[in-house]
Structures are given as structure tokens and as C-alpha cells.
KOLBA-288673 format. One line per 5 residues: number of its first residue (from 1); for each residue x negated, y, z of N, C-alpha, C. Coordinates in nm, 3 decimals, padded with zeros to 5 digits, always signed. Atoms other than C-alpha are relative to their C-alpha. Layout:
N
NUM	X,Y,Z,X,Y,Z,X,Y,Z  ...
This chain:
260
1	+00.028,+00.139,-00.031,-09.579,+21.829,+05.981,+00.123,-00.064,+00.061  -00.094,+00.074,-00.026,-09.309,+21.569,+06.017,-00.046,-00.087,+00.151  -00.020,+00.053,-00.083,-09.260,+21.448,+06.386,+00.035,-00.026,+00.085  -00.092,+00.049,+00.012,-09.092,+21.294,+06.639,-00.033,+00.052,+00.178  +00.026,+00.012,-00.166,-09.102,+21.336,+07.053,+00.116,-00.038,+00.067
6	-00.028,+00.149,-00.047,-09.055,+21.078,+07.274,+00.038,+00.044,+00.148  +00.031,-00.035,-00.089,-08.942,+21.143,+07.622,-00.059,-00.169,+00.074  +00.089,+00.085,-00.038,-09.130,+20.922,+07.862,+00.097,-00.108,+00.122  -00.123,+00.055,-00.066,-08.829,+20.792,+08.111,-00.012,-00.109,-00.118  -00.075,-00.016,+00.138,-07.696,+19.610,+05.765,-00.076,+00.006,-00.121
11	+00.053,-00.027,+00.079,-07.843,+19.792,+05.511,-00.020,+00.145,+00.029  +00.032,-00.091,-00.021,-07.771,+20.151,+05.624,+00.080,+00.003,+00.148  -00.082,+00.024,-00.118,-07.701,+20.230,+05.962,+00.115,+00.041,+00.009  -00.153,-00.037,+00.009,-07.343,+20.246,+06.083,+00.019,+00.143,+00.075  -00.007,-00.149,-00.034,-07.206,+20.603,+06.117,+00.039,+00.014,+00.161
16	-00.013,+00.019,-00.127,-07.065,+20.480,+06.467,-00.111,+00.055,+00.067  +00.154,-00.087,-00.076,-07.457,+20.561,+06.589,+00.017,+00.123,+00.030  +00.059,-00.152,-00.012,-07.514,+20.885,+06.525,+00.127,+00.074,+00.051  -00.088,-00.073,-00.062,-07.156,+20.971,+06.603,+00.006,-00.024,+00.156  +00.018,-00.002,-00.160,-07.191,+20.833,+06.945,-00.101,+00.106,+00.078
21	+00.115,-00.084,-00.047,-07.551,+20.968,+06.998,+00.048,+00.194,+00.010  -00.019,-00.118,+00.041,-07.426,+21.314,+06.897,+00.101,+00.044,+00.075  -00.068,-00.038,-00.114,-07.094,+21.310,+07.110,-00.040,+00.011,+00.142  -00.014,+00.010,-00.188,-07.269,+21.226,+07.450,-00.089,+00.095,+00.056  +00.008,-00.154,-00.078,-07.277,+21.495,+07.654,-00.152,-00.045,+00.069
26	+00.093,+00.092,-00.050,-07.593,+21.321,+07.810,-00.172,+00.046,-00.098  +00.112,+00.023,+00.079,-07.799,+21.259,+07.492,-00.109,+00.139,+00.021  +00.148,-00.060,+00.011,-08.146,+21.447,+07.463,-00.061,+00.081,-00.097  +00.003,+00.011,+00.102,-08.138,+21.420,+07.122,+00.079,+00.006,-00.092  -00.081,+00.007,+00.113,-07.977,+21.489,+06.799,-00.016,-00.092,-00.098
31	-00.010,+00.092,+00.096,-07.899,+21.211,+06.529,+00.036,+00.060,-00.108  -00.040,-00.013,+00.095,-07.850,+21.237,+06.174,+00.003,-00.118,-00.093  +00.029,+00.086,+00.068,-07.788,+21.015,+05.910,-00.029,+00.016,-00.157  +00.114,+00.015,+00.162,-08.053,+20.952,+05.595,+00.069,-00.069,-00.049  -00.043,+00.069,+00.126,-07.997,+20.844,+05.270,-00.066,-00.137,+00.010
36	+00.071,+00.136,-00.001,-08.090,+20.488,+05.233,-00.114,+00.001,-00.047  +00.076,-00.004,+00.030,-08.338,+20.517,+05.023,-00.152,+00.087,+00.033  +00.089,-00.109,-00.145,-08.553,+20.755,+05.320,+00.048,-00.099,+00.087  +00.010,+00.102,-00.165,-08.445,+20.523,+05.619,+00.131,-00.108,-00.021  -00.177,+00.122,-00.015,-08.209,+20.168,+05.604,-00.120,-00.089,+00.125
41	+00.034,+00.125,-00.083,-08.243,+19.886,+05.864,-00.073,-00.062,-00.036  +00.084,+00.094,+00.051,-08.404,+19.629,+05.651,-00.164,+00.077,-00.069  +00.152,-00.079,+00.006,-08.697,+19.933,+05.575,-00.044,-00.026,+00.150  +00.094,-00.051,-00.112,-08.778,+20.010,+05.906,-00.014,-00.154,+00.116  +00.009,+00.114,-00.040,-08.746,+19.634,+06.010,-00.168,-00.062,-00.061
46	+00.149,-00.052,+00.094,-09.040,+19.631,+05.726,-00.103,+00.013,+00.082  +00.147,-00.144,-00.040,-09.247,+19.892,+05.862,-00.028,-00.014,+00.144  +00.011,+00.016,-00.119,-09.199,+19.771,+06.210,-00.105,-00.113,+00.006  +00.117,+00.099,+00.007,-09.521,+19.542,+06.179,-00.098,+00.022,+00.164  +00.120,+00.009,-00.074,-09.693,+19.639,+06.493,-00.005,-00.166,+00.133
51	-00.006,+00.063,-00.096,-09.771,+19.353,+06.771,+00.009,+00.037,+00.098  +00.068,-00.105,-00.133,-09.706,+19.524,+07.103,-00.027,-00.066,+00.089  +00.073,+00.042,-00.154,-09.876,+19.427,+07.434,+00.074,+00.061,+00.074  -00.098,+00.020,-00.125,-09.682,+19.351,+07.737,-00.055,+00.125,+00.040  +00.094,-00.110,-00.139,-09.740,+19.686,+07.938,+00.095,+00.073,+00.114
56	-00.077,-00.102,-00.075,-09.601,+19.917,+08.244,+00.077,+00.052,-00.076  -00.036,-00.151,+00.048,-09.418,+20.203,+08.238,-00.021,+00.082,-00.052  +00.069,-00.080,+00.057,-09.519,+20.491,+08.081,-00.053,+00.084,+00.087  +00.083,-00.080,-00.054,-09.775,+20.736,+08.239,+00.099,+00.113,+00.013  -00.093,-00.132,-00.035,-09.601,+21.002,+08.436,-00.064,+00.106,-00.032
61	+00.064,-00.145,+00.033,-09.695,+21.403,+08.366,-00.004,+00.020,+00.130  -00.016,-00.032,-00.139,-09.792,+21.432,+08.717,-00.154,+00.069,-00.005  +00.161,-00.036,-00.054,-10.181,+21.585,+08.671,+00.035,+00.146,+00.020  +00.026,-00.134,+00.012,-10.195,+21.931,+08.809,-00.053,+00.053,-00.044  +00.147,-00.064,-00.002,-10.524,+22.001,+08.688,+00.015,-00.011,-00.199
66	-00.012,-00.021,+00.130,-10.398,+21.954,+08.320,+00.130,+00.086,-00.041  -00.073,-00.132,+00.107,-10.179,+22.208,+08.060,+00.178,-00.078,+00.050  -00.101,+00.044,+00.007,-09.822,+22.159,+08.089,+00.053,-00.028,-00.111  -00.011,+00.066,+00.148,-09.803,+22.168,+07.710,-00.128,-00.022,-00.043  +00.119,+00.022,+00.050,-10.026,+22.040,+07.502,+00.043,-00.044,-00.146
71	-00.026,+00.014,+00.177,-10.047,+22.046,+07.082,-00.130,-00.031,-00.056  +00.174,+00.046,+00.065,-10.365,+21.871,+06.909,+00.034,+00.113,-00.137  -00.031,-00.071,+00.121,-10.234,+22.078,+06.596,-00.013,+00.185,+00.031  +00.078,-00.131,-00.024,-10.290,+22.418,+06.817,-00.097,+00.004,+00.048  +00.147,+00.013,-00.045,-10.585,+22.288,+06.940,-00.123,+00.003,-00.095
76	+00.090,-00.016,+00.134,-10.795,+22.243,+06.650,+00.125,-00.007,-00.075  -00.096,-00.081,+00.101,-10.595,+22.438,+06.389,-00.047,-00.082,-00.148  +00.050,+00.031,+00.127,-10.630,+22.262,+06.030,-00.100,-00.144,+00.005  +00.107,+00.110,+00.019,-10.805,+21.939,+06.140,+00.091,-00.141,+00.011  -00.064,+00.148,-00.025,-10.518,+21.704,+06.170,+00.061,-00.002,-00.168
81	-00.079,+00.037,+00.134,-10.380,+21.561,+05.849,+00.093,-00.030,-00.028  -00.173,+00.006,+00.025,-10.043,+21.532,+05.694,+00.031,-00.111,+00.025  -00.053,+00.124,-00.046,-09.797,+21.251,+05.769,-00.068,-00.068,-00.145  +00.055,+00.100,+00.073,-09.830,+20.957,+05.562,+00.178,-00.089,-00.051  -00.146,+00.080,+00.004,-09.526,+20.734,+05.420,-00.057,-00.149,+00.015
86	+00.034,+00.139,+00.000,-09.623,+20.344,+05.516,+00.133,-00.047,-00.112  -00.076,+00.049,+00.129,-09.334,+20.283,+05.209,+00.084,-00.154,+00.110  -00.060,+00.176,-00.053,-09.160,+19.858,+05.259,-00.097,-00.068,+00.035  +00.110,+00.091,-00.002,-09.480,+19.751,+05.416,+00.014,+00.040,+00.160  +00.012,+00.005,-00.133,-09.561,+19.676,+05.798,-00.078,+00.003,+00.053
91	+00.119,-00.046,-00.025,-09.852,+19.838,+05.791,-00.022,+00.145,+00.076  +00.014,-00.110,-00.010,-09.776,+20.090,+06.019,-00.115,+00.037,+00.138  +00.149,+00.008,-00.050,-10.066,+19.944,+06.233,-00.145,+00.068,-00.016  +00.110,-00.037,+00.118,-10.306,+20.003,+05.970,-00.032,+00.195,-00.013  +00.013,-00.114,+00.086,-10.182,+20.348,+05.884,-00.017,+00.087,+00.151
96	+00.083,-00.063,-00.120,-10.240,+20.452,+06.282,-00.147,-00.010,+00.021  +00.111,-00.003,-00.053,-10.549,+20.362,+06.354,-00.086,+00.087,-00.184  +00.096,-00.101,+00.172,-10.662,+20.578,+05.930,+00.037,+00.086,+00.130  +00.026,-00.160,-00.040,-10.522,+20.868,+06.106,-00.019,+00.042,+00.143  +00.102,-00.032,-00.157,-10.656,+20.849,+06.476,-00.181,+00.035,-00.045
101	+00.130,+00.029,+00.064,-10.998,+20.756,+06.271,-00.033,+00.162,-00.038  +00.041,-00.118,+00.018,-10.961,+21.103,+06.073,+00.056,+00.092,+00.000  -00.055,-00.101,-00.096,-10.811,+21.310,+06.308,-00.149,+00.050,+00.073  +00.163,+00.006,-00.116,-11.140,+21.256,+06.567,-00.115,+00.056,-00.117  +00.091,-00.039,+00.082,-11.365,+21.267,+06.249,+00.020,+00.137,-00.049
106	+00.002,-00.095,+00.028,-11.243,+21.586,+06.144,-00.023,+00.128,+00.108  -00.044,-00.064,-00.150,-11.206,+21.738,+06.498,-00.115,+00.013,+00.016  +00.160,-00.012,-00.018,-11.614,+21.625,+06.526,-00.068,+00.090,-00.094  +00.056,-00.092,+00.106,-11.677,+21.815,+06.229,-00.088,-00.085,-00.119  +00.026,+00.082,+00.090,-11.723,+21.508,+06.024,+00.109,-00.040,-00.139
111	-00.081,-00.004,+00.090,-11.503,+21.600,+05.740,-00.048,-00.096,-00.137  +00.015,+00.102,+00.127,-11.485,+21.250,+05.517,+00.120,-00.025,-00.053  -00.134,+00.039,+00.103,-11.134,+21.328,+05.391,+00.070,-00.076,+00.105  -00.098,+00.097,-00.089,-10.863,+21.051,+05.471,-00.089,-00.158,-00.019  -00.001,+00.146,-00.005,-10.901,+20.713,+05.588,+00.123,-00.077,-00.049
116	-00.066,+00.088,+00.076,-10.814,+20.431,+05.401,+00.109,-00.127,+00.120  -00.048,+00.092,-00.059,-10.507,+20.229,+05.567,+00.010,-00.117,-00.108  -00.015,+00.135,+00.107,-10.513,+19.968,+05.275,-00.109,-00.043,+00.009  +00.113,+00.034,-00.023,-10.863,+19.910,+05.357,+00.057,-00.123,+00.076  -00.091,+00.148,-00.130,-10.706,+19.745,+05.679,+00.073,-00.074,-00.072
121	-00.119,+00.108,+00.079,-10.403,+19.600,+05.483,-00.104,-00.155,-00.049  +00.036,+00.138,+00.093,-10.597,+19.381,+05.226,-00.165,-00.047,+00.082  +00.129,+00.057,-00.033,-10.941,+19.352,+05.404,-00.051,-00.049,+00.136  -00.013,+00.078,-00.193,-10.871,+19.243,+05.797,+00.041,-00.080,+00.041  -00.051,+00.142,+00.039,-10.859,+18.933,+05.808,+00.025,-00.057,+00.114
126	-00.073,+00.041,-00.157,-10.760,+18.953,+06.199,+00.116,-00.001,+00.005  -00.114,-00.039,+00.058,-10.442,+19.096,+06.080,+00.102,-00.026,-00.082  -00.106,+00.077,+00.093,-10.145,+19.005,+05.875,+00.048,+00.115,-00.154  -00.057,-00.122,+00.114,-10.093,+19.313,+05.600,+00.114,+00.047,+00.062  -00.080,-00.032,-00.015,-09.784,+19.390,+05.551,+00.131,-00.087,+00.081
131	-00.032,+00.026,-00.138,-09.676,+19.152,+05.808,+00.020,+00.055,+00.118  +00.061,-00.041,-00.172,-09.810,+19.313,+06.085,-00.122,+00.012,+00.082  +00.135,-00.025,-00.051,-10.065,+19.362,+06.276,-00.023,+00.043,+00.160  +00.028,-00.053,-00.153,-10.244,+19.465,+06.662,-00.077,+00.099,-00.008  +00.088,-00.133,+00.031,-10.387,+19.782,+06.712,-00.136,-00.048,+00.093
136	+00.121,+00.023,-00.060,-10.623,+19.611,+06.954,-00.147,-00.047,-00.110  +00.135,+00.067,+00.125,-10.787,+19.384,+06.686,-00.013,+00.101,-00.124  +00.013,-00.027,+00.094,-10.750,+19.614,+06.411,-00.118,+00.102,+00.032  +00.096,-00.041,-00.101,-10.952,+19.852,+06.649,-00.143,-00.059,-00.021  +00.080,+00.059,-00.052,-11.203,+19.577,+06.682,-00.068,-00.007,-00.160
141	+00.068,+00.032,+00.158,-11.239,+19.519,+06.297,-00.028,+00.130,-00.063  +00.055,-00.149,+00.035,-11.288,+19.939,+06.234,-00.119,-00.009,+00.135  +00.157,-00.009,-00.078,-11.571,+19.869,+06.507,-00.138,-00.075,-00.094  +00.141,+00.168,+00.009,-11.747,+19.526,+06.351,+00.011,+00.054,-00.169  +00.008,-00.014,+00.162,-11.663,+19.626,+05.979,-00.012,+00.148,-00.050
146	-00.061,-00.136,+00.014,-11.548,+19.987,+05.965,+00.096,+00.004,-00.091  -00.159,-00.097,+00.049,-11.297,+20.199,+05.759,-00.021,+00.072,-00.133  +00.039,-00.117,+00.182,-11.348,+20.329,+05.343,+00.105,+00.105,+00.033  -00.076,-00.100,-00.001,-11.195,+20.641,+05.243,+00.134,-00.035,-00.043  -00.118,+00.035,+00.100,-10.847,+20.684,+05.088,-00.080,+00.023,-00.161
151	+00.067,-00.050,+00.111,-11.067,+20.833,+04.798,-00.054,-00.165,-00.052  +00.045,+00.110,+00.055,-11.209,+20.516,+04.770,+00.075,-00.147,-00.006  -00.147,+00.107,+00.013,-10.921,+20.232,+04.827,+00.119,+00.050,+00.059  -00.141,-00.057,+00.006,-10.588,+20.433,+04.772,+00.114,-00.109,+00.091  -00.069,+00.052,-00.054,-10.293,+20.311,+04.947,+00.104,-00.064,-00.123
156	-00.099,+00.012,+00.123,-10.080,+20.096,+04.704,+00.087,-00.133,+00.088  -00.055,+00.103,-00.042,-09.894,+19.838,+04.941,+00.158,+00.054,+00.073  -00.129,-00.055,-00.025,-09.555,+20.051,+04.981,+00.101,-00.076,-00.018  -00.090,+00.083,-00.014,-09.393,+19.827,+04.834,+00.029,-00.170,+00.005  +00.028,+00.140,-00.094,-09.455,+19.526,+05.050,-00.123,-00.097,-00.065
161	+00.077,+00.108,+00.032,-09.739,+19.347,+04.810,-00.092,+00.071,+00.045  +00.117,-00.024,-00.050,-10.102,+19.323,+04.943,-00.065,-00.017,-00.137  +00.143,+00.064,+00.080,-10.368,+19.317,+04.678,-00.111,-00.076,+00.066  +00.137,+00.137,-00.095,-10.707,+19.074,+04.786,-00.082,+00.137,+00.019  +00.098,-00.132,-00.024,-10.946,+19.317,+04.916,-00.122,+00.034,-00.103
166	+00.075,-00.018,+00.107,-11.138,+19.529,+04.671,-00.213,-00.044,+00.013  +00.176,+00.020,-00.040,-11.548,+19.483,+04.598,-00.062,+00.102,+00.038  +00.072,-00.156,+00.040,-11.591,+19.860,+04.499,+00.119,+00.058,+00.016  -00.105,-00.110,+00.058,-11.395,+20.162,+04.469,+00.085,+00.009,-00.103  -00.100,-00.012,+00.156,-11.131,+20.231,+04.218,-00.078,+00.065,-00.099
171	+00.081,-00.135,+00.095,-11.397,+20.486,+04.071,-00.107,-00.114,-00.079  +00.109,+00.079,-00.015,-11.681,+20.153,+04.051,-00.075,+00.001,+00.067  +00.128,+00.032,-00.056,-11.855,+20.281,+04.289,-00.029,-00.100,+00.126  -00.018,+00.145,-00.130,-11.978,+20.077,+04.609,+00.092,+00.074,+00.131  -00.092,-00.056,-00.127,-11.782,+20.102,+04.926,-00.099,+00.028,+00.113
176	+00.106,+00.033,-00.108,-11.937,+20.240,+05.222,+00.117,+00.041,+00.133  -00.103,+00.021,-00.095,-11.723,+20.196,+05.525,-00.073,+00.101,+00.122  +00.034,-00.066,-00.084,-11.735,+20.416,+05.845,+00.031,-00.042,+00.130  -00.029,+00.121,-00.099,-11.780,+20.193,+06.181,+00.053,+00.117,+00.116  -00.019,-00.095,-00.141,-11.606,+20.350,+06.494,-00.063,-00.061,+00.140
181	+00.089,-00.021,-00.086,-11.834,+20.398,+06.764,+00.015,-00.110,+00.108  -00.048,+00.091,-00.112,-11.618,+20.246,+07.079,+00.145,-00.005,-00.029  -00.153,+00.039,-00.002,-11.256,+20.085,+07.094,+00.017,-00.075,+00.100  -00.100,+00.051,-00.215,-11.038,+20.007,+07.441,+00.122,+00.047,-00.009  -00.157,-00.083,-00.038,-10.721,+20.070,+07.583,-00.027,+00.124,+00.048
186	+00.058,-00.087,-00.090,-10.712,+20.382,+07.729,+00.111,+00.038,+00.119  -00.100,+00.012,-00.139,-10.548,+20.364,+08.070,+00.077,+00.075,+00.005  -00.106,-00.088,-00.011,-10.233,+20.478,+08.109,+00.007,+00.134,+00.072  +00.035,-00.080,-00.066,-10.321,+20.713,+08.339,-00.069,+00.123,+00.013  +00.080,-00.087,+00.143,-10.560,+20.901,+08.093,+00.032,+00.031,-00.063
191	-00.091,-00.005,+00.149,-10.355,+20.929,+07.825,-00.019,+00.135,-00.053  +00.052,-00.154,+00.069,-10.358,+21.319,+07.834,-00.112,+00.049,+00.015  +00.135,-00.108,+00.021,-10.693,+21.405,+07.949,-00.057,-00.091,-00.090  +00.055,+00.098,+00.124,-10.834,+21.133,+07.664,+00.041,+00.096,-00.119  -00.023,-00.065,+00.094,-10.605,+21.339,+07.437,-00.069,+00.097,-00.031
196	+00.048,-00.128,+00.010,-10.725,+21.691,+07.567,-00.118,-00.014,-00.045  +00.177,-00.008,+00.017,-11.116,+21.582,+07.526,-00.004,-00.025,-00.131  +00.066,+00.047,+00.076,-11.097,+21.397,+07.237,+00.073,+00.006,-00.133  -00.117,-00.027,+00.119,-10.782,+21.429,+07.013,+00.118,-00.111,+00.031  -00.150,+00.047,-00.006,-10.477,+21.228,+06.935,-00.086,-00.193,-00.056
201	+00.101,+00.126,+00.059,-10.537,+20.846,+06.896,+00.127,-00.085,-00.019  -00.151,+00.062,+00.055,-10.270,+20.527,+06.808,+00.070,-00.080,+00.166  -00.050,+00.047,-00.112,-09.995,+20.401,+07.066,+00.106,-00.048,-00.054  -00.074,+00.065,+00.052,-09.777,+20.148,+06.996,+00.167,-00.004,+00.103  -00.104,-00.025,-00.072,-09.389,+20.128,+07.139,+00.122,-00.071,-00.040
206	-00.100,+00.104,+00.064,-09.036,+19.881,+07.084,+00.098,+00.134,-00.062  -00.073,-00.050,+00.087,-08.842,+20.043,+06.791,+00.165,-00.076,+00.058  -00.137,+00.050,-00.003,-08.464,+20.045,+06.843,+00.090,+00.052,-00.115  -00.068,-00.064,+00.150,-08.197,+20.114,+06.568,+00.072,+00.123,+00.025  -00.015,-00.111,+00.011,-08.094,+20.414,+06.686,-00.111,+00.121,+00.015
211	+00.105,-00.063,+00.063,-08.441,+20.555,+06.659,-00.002,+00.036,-00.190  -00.017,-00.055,+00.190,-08.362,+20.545,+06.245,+00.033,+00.112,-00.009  -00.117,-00.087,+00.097,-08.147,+20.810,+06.277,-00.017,+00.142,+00.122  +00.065,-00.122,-00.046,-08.370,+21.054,+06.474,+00.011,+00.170,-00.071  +00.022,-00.148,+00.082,-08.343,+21.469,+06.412,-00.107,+00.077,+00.092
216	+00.053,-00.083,-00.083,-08.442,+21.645,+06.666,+00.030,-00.011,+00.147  -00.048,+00.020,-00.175,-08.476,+21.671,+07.042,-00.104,-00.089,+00.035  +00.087,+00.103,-00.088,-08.674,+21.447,+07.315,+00.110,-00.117,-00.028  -00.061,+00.140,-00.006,-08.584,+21.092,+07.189,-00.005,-00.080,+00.074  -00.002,+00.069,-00.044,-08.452,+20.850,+07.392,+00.046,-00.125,-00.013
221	-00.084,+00.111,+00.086,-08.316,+20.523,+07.308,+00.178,+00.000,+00.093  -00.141,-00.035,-00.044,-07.944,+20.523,+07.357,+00.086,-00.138,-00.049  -00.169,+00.105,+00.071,-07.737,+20.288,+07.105,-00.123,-00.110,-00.079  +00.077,+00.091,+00.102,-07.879,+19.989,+06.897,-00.063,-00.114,+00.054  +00.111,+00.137,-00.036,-08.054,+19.653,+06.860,-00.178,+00.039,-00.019
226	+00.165,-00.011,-00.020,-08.396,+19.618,+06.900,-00.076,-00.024,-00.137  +00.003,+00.069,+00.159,-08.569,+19.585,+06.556,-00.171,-00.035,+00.031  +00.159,-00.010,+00.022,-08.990,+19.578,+06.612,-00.077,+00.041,+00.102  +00.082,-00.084,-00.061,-09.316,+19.711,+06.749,+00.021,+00.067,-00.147  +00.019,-00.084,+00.122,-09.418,+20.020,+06.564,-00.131,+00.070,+00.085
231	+00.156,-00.063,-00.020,-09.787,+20.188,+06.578,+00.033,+00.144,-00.038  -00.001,-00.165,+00.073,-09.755,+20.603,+06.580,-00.145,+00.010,+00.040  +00.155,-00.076,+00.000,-10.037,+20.871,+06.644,+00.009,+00.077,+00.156  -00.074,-00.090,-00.106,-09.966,+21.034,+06.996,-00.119,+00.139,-00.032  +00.037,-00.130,+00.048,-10.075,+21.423,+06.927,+00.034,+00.105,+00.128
236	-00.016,-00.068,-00.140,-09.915,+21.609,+07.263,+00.053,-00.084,+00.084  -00.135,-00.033,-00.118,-09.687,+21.685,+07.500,+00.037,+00.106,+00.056  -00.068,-00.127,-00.026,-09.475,+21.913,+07.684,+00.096,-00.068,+00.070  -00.153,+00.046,-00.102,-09.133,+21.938,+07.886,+00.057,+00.083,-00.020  -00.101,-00.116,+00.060,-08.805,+22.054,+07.770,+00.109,-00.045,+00.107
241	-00.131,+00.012,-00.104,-08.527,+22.121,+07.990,-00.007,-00.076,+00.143  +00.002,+00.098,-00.101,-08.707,+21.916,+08.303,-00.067,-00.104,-00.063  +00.001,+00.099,+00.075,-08.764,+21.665,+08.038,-00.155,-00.028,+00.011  +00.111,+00.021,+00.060,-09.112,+21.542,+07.987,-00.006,-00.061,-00.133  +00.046,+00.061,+00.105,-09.213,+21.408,+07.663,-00.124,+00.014,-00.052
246	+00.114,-00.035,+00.067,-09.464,+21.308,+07.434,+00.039,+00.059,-00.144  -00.063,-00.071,+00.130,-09.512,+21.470,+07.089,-00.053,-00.109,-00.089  +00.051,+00.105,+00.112,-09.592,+21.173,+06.789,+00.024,+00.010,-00.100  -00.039,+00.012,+00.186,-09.653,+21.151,+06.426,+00.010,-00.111,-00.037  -00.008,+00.094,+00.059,-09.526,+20.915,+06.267,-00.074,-00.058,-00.151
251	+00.020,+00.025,+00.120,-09.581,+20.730,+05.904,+00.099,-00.090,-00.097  -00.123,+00.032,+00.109,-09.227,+20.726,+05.727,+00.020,+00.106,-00.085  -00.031,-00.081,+00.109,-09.284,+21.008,+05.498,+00.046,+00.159,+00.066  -00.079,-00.117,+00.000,-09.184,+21.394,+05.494,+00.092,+00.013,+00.047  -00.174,-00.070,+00.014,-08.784,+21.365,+05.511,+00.037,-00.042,+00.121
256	-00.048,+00.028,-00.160,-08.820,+21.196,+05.841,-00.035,+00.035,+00.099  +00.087,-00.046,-00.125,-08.825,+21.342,+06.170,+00.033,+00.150,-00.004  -00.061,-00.140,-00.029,-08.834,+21.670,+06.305,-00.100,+00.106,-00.063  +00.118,-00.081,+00.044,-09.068,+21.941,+06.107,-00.021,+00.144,+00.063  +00.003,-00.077,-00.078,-09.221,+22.143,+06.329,-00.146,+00.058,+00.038
């Protein structure tokens, strides 16, 4: 599984980045640089669709009474699902809150496959598609409407067009959507025992441009302009070297990120 951890403290990018990131004795993290056609500026400017909400700091690792690491992927073994590629679309709103949806559902032992993030795209009409989107309201519209499968409205908005939202399935048959129970913030302060009880859910965060050119290591932001919000999946945590971090999946595909 392709992903990425966070510590908690043009056209393609310029090689200047990653050579900086990579010389300083400092960094956290290792840089590399992708082929364009896997990660450029004007993609992940794209895919940066989320709306984020003003918030604090980030939640310190200060609970005694919880794990010092923590992996939803060794926790329930086989119930989280593969990354996802959100493609030239800025739906990476959308494509958090499919796989918080059936992460939990599989974890309950309600195995309905994948959730549909194109559901959200073309049929949330709180939301912008491949614009953008809030994980609060999109939240609110998988409460009041719910969520089809991927089985039943495939993901086809990769490359930036929305279709109008379908009637039926691609198959003919009817759609039957799956409403989620309750949706909130969940206080910063919770963050890991919410995780430990219940699984991994979506958390949104400001994308910088030397996040493109992520390998490995506790990422921190270092070099770059600011490009977006972006919606991941948060899945752990742990602490390397002193370090705290969280652990997150993203939804830019296989070739990005750290596989681990």
C-alpha cells in the first residue's frame, strides 16, 4: 500500500527542490523526482480540491494510556483497501470520505466492496466535483443521501470531466445507496483513540510543492509554494527518531509515496 507520513510539528517541479530537501542535514525526509506524467504542479494543483477549515495545531502524541505505534493495516489485517488514483480531478474530497466509508464497513464486517467516489463527484450537489469540495458537507450528504458502490457508479472523472449523476447502475440496475450512521469533527484531541476504536477516517491538510516530490521519511514541509487543501485517509501513527508522526493514504495512484 502506497503511503505517506506526516510528522505532526511550472509544469514539473524544479530539480532545485528535491536537491535542497535531500542536501539538508535537517530534513526528515527524502525527495525524489517523478515523471510528469505520475506527479507535475498543474496535476496536483488539480487534485488539490479539498476546502480546509481554519483549525489549531495538530494534536500532540501525549496519551499514555494509548500504543505508541499504531497501524489500522495490522490491526485488522485485509480490511483496508488499496490506494486509489483521483487522476486530473479535485476530487480528492470525494475519494476520502469512499475510503473512510469502506474501511469502517469492512472493519464492521459489512463487506459491500468499494465505495463509489464519483457517486459524490456527479451527485452532491453541496459540492463542486472536480472543483472541490468540504469533507464536512460531503459528510453531511453520505448521511442525508448516502454512498453507491464502485460496482455500481465506477469512477470515470480522472480526467477532470464530471458526468450528470447517473439514474441506475452501469449494469441497469437501481442504485441503492448506503447512509452513514453519524458525521462530526472529531476533536483533535481524539484523533487516536477514534482511530484505535473505530478505524482510519478523512483529514484534510495545506498541500505545499515540495510535498510532490515525497519518498520516504516523516514529511515535513520544507521548500515550496503553497498549492491547495487536500483530503487523505489518516490510518496510524508512530515515532521515528523522537519524531512523532502520522501514517496517511493517500489517492494519487501506486507510483506515489512510500510502499510500505
Amino acid at each position: 500500500m502506497k503511503i505517506f507520513i506526516v510528522s505532526l510539528l511550472a509544469v514539473v517541479l524544479a530539480d532545485p527542490i528535491v536537491d535542497k530537501i535531500n542536501s539538508n542535514p535537517k530534513s526528515t525526509w527524502h525527495a525524489r523526482d517523478y515523471p510528469p506524467e505520475i506527479i507535475n504542479t498543474a496535476k496536483v494543483r488539480a487534485m488539490c480540491g479539498t476546502k480546509v477549515s481554519e483549525g489549531g495545531e495538530p494534536a500532540p502524541l501525549d496519551r499514555n494510556d494509548l500504543p505508541v505505534e499504531f497501524d489500522s493495516r495490522e490491526r485488522w489485517p485485509g480490511k483496508l483497501q488499496p490506494i486509489r488514483d483521483q487522476g486530473h480531478c479535485g476530487s480528492c474530497w470525494a475519494h476520502a470520505v469512499a475510503e473512510t466509508a469502506e474501511h469502517r464497513l469492512s472493519i464492521q464486517g459489512c463487506d459491500v466492496g468499494r465505495i463509489s467516489p464519483q457517486d459524490l463527484v456527479s451527485c452532491d450537489l453541496i459540492d463542486f466535483g472536480c472543483n472541490g469540495g468540504s469533507p464536512i458537507f460531503s459528510w453531511e450528504w453520505a448521511h442525508f443521501m448516502g454512498l453507491a458502490t464502485e460496482d455500481c457508479i465506477p469512477y470515470v472523472s480522472g480526467d477532470g470531466q464530471v458526468p450528470t449523476c447517473p439514474k441506475e447502475c452501469v449494469n441497469g440496475s437501481d442504485i441503492h445507496r448506503i447512509k452513514a450512521n453519524k458525521v462530526g469533527y472529531v476533536d483533535s484531541h481524539k484523533l487516536q483513540q477514534n482511530l484505535l476504536e473505530f478505524g482510519p477516517f478523512e483529514l484534510a491538510f495545506m498541500v505545499y510543492e515540495d510535498f510532490m516530490t515525497y519518498a520516504t521519511g516523516v514529511y515535513q514541509h520544507l521548500e515550496g509554494i503553497l498549492l491547495g487543501g487536500h483530503a487523505v485517509v489518516l490510518i496510524g501513527w508512530g515515532v521515528h527518531n523522537d519524531i512523532p508522526y502520522w501514517i496517511v493514504q493517500n489517492s494519487w495512484g501506486e507510483d506515489w509515496g512510500e510502499d510500505v
